[in-house]
VOBATOR-190034 format. One record per residue (C-alpha): residue in three letters; x, y, z. Coordinates in steps of 0.1 Angstrom, whole numbers, always signed. Example, Ala and Ser with C-alpha at 12.3 -4.5 7.8 and 13.67 -1.06 7.14 Angstrom:
// residues 2
<aa: ALA, u: +123, v: -45, w: +78>;
<aa: SER, u: +137, v: -11, w: +71>;
//
This chain:
// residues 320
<aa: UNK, u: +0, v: +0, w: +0>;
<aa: UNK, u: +14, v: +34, w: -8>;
<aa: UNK, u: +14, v: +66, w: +11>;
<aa: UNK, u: +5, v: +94, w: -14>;
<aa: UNK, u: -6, v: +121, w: +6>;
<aa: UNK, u: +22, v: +146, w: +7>;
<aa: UNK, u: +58, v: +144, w: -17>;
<aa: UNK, u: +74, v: +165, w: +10>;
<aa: UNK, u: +78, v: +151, w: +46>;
<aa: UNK, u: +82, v: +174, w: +72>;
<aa: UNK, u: +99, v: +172, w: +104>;
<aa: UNK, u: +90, v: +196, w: +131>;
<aa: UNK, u: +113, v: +182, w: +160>;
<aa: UNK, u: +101, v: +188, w: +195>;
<aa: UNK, u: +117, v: +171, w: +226>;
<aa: UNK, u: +122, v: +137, w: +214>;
<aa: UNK, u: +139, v: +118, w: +178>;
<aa: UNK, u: +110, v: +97, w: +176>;
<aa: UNK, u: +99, v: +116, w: +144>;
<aa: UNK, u: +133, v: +119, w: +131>;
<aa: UNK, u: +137, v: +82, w: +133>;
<aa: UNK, u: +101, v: +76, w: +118>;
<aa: UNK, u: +113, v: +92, w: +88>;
<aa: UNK, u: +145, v: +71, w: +86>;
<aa: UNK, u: +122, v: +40, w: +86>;
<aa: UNK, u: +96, v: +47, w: +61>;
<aa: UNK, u: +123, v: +61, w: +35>;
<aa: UNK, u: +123, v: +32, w: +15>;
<aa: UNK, u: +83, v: +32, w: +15>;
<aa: UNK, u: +83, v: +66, w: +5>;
<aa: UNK, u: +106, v: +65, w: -24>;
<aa: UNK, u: +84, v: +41, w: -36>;
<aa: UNK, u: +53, v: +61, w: -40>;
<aa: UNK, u: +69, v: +86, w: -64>;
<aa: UNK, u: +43, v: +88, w: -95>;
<aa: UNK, u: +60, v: +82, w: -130>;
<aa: UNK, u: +65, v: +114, w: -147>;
<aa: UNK, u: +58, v: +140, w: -121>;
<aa: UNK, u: +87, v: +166, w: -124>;
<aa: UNK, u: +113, v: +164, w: -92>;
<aa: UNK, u: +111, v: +189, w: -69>;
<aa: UNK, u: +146, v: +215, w: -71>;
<aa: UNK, u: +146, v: +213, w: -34>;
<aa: UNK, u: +156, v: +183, w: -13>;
<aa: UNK, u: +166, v: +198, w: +20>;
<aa: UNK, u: +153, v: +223, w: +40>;
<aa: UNK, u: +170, v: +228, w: +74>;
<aa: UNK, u: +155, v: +262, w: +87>;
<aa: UNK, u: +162, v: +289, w: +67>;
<aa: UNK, u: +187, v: +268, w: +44>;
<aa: UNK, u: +183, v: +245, w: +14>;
<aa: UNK, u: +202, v: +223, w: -8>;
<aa: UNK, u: +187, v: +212, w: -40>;
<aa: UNK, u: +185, v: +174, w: -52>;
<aa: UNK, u: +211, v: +184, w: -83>;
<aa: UNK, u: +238, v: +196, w: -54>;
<aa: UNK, u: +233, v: +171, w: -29>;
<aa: UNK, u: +237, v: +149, w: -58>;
<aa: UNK, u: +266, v: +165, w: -70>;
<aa: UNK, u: +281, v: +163, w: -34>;
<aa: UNK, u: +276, v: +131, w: -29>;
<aa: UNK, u: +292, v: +117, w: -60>;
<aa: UNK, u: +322, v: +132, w: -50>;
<aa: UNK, u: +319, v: +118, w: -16>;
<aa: UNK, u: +318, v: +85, w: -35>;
<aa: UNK, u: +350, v: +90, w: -52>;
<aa: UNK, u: +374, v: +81, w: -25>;
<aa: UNK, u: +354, v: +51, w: -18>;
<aa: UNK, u: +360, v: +34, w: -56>;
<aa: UNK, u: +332, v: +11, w: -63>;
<aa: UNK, u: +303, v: +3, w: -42>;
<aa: UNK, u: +277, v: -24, w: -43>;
<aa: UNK, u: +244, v: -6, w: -45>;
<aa: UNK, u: +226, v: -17, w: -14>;
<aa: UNK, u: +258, v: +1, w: -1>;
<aa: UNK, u: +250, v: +33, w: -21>;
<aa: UNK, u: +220, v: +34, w: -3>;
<aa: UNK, u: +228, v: +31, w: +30>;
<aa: UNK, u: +264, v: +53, w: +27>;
<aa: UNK, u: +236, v: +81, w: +8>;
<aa: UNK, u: +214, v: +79, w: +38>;
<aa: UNK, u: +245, v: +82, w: +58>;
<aa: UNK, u: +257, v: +113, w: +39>;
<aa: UNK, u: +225, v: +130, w: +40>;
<aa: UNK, u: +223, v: +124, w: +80>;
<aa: UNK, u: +259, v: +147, w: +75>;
<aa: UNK, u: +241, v: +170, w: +54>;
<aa: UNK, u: +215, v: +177, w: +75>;
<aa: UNK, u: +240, v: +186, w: +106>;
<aa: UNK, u: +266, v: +208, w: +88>;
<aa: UNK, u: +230, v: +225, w: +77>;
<aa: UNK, u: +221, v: +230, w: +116>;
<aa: UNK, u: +256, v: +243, w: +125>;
<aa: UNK, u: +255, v: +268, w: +98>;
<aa: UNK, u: +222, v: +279, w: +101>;
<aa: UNK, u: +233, v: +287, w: +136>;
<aa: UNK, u: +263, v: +307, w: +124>;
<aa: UNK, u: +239, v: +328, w: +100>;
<aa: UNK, u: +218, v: +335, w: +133>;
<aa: UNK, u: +248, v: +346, w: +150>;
<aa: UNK, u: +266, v: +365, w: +121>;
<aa: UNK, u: +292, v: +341, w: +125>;
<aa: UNK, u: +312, v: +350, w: +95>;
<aa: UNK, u: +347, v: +349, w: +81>;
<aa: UNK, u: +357, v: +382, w: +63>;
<aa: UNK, u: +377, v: +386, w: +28>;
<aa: UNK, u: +407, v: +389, w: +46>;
<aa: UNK, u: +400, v: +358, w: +66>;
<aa: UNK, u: +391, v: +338, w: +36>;
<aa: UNK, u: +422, v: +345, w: +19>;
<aa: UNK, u: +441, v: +335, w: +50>;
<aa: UNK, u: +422, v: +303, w: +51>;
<aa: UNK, u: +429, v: +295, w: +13>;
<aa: UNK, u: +464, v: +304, w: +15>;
<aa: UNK, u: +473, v: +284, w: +49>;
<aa: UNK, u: +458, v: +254, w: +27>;
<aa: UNK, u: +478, v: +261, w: -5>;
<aa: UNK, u: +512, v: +269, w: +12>;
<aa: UNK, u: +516, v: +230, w: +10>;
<aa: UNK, u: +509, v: +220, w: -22>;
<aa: UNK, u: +526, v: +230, w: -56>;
<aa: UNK, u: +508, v: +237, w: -84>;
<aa: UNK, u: +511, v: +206, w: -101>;
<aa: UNK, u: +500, v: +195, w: -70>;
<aa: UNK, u: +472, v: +207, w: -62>;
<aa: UNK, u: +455, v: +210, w: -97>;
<aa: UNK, u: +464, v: +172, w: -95>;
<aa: UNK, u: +444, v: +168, w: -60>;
<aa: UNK, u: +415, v: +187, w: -79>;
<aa: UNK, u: +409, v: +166, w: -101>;
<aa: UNK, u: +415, v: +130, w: -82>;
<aa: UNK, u: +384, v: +142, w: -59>;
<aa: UNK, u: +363, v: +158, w: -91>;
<aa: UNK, u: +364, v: +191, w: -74>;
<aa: UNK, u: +362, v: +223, w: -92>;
<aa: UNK, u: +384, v: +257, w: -77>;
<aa: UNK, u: +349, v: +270, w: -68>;
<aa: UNK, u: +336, v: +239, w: -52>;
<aa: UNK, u: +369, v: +230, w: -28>;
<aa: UNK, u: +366, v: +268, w: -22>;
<aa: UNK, u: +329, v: +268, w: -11>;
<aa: UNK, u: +338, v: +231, w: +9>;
<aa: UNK, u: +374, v: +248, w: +28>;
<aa: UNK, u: +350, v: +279, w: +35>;
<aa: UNK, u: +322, v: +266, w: +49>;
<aa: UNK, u: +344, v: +235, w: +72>;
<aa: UNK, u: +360, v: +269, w: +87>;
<aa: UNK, u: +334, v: +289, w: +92>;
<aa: UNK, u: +315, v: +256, w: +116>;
<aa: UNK, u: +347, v: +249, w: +128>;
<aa: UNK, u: +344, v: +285, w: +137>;
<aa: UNK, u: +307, v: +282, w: +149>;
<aa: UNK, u: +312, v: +252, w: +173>;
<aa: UNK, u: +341, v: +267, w: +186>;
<aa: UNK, u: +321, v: +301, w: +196>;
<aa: UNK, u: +290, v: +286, w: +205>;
<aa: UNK, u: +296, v: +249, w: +219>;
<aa: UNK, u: +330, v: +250, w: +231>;
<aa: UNK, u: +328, v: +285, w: +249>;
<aa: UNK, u: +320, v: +279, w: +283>;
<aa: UNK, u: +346, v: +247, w: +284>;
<aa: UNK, u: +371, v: +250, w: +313>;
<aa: UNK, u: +394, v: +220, w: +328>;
<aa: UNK, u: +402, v: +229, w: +361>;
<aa: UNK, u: +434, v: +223, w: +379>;
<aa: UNK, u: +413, v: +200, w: +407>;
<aa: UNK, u: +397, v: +178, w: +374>;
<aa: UNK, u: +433, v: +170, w: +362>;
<aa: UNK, u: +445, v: +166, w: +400>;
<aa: UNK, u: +416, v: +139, w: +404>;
<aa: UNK, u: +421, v: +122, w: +373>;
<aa: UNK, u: +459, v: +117, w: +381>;
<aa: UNK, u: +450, v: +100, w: +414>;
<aa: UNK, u: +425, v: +78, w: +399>;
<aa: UNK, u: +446, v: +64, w: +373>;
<aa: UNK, u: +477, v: +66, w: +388>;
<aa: UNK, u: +487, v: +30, w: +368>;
<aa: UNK, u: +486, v: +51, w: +339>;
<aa: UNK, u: +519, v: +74, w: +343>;
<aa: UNK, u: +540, v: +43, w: +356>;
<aa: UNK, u: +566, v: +40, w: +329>;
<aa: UNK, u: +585, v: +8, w: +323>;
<aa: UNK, u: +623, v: +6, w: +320>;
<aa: UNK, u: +629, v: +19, w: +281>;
<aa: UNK, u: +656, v: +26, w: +253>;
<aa: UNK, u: +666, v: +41, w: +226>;
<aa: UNK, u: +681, v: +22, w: +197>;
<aa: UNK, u: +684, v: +23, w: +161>;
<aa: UNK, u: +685, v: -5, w: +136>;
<aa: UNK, u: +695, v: -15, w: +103>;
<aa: UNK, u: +676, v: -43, w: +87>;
<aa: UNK, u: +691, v: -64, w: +55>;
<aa: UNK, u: +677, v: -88, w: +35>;
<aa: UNK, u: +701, v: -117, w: +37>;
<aa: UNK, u: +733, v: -123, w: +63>;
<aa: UNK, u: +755, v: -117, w: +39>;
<aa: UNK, u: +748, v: -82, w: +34>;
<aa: UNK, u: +743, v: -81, w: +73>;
<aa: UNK, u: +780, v: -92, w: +76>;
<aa: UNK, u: +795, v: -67, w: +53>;
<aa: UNK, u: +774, v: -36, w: +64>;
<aa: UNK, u: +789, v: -50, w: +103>;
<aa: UNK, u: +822, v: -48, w: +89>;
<aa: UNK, u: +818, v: -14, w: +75>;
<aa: UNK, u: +804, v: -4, w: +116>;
<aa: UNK, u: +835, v: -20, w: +126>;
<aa: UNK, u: +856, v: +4, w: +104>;
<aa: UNK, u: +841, v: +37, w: +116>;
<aa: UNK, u: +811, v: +40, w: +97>;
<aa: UNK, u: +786, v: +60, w: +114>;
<aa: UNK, u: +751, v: +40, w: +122>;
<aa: UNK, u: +731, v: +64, w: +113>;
<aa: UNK, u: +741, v: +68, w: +77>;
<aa: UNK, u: +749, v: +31, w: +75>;
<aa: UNK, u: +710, v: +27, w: +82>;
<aa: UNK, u: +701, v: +56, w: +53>;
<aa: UNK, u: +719, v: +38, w: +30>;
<aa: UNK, u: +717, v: +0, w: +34>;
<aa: UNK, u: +684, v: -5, w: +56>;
<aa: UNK, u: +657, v: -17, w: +39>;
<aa: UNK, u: +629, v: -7, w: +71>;
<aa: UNK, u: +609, v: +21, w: +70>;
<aa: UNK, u: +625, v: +37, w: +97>;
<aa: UNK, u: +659, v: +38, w: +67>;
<aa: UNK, u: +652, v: +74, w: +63>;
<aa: UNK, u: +653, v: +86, w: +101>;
<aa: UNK, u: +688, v: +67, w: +102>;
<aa: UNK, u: +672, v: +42, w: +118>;
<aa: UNK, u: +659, v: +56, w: +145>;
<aa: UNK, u: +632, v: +39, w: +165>;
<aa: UNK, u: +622, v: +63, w: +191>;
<aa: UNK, u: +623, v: +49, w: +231>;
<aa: UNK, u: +605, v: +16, w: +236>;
<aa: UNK, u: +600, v: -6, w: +269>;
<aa: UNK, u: +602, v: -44, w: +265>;
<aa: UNK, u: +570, v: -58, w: +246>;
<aa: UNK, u: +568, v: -30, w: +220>;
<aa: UNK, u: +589, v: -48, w: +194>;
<aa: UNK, u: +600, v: -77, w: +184>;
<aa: UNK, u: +610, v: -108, w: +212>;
<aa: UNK, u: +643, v: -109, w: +187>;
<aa: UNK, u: +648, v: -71, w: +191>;
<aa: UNK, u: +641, v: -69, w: +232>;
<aa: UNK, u: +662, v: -101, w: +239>;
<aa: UNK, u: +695, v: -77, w: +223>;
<aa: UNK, u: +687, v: -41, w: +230>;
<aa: UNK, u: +674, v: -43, w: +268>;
<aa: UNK, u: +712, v: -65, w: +274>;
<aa: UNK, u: +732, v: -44, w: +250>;
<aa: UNK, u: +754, v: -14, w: +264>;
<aa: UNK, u: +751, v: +22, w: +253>;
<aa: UNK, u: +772, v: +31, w: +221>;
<aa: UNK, u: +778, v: -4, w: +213>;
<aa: UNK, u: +773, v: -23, w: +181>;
<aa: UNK, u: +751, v: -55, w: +182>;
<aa: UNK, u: +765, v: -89, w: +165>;
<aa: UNK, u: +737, v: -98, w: +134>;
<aa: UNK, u: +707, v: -109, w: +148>;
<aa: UNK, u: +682, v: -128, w: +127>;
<aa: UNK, u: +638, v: -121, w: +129>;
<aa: UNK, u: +615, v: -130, w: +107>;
<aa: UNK, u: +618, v: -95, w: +92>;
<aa: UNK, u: +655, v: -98, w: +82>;
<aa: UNK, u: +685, v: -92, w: +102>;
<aa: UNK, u: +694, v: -65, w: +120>;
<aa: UNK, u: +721, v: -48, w: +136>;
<aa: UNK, u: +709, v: -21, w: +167>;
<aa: UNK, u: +732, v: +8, w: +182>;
<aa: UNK, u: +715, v: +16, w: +220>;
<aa: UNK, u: +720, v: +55, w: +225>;
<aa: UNK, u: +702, v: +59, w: +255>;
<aa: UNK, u: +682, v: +42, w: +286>;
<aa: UNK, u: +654, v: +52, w: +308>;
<aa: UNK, u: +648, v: +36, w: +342>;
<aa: UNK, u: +611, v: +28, w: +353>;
<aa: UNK, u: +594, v: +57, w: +369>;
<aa: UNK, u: +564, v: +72, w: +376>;
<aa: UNK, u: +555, v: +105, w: +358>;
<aa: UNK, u: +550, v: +133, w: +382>;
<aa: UNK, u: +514, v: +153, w: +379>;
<aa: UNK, u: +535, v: +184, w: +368>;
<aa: UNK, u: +551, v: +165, w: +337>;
<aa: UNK, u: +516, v: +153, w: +326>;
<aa: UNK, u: +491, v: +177, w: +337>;
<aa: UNK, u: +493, v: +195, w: +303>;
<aa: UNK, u: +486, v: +158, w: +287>;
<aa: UNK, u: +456, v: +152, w: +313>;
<aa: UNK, u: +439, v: +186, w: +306>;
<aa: UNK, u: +440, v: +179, w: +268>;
<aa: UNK, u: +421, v: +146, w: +273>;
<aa: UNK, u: +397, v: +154, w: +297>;
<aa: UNK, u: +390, v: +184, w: +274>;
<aa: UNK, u: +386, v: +166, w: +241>;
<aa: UNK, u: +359, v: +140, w: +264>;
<aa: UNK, u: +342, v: +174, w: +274>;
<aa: UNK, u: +338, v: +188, w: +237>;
<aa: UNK, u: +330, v: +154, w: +224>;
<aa: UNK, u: +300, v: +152, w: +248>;
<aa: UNK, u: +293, v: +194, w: +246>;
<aa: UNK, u: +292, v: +190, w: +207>;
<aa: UNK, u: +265, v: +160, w: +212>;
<aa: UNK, u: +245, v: +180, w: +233>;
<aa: UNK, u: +246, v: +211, w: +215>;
<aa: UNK, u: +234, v: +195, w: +181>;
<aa: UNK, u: +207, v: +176, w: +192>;
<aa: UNK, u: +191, v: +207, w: +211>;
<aa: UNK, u: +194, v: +225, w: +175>;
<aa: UNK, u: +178, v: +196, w: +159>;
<aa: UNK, u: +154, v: +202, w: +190>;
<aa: UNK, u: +145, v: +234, w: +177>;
<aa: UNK, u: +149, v: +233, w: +140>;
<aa: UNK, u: +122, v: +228, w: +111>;
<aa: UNK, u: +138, v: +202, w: +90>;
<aa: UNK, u: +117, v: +191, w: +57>;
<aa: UNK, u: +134, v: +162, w: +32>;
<aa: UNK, u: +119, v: +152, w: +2>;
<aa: UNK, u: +123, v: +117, w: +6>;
<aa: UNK, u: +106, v: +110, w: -27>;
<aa: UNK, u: +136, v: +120, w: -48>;
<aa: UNK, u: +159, v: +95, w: -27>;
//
């Protein structure tokens, strides 16, 4: 049986998502009941005072598509209902920027644009136009407008956020475990492919060649271009091959070829760190920024459903 009352299905939202959700369900019913030949409406999306038209949510979503490759269609479906769900919130957002003259001006536009550019080349960037389908206009619009809510949720969300001294004191107490760092070193590596090579890069240590640049030019692991570099670790992080040499092996010394299932490997240890217990001074900074980013996460939640509380949202599910 088909519903064929109203093409447009509007969405007043009070208190509750029940509405909202109704209209998720009965999409597929819906789509069904458009009659053969009746024009398409221009208008898809109305969120307040804002629209989008079927041919550019169209448009937008195709691109969206593109980094995706090919989909199956029942896919399609669900990643369009998906992308429309992002629609309709990047609407919200901006239609509270337009009520609060939230705005970027020329000269912050430019900035924006340029900040973007400054890493890419020309080459480069006409080259990234193209691989996402984009026009100069379109990625302009897209930068733009990702600014100007980044701007928006920042001013009207995030405003009132404030991670006291005693929040960060109390989460340092409560997780104390957390802070307790194992014994740890600092080591580099060079990995070959076979022990021969492994025996005449060792040789070359042996003569004075520095690790480092014997790693950038014989390693064949990622790490090659950092001169081999693999950062501080405590046991567990790498390898059982690696540990059983570098946690034994003193500082400045060369190991003897060891053999993994990667390759083998010569390390140099350059430094070691002793198990302690970070102190709240030396991670308070690291505690605020966590316990800050859990406070937006849940603010930003919040925020848009009491604007989807309050908005007038009409979708012509018909066209989908």
């Amino acid at each position: 049986m088909c519903i064929r009352k109203e093409k447009l299905l509007k969405i007043r939202c009070g208190g509750t998502l029940r509405l909202f959700l109704l209209a998720w369900s009965i999409i597929a019913l819906l789509s069904a009941c458009r009659q053969q030949g009746e024009p398409p409406s221009s208008v898809l999306l109305r969120v307040n005072e804002r629209v989008i038209s079927f041919d550019q949510f169209e448009d937008d979503f195709a691109r969206h598509l593109t980094a995706r490759g090919i989909v199956a269609e029942e896919t399609r479906q669900e990643l369009k209902r998906s992308f429309l769900a992002h629609k309709i919130n990047r609407e919200l957002i901006l239609s509270a920027a337009d009520r609060a003259a939230i705005d970027l001006t020329e000269a912050q536009q430019e900035a924006v644009v340029a900040e973007y550019r400054k890493d890419y080349a020309a080459d480069d960037f006409e080259a990234m136009l193209r691989e996402r389908k984009l026009s100069v206009e379109i990625w302009r619009r897209q930068l733009l407008e990702n600014r100007r809510i980044e701007e928006a949720i920042s001013r009207l969300a995030y405003s009132d956020i404030a991670i006291s001294k005693e929040a960060v004191a109390a989460y340092y107490r409560q997780q104390r475990d957390e802070f307790d760092l194992p014994q740890q070193v600092r080591a580099r590596q060079i990995t070959l492919a076979n022990e021969a090579d492994g025996q005449r890069v060792l040789g070359q240590l042996r003569q004075g060649l520095d690790f480092a640049e014997a790693a950038r030019r014989f390693s064949i692991s990622p790490d090659a271009e950092q001169g081999g570099d693999l950062g501080f670790f405590g046991r567990g992080q790498m390898p059982d091959a690696f540990d059983a040499v570098v946690f034994e092996l003193p500082i400045g010394r060369i190991s003897e070829l060891v053999k993994s299932e990667y390759g083998y490997h010569l390390f140099l240890v350059e430094e070691r760190r002793s198990a302690q217990r970070l102190t709240l001074d030396q991670v308070q900074d690291q505690i605020a920024a966590r316990l800050r980013a859990e406070k937006e996460e849940q603010t930003y939640r919040d925020w848009l459903q009491s604007l989807r509380s309050q908005a007038t949202i009409e979708v012509d599910w018909t066209l989908l």
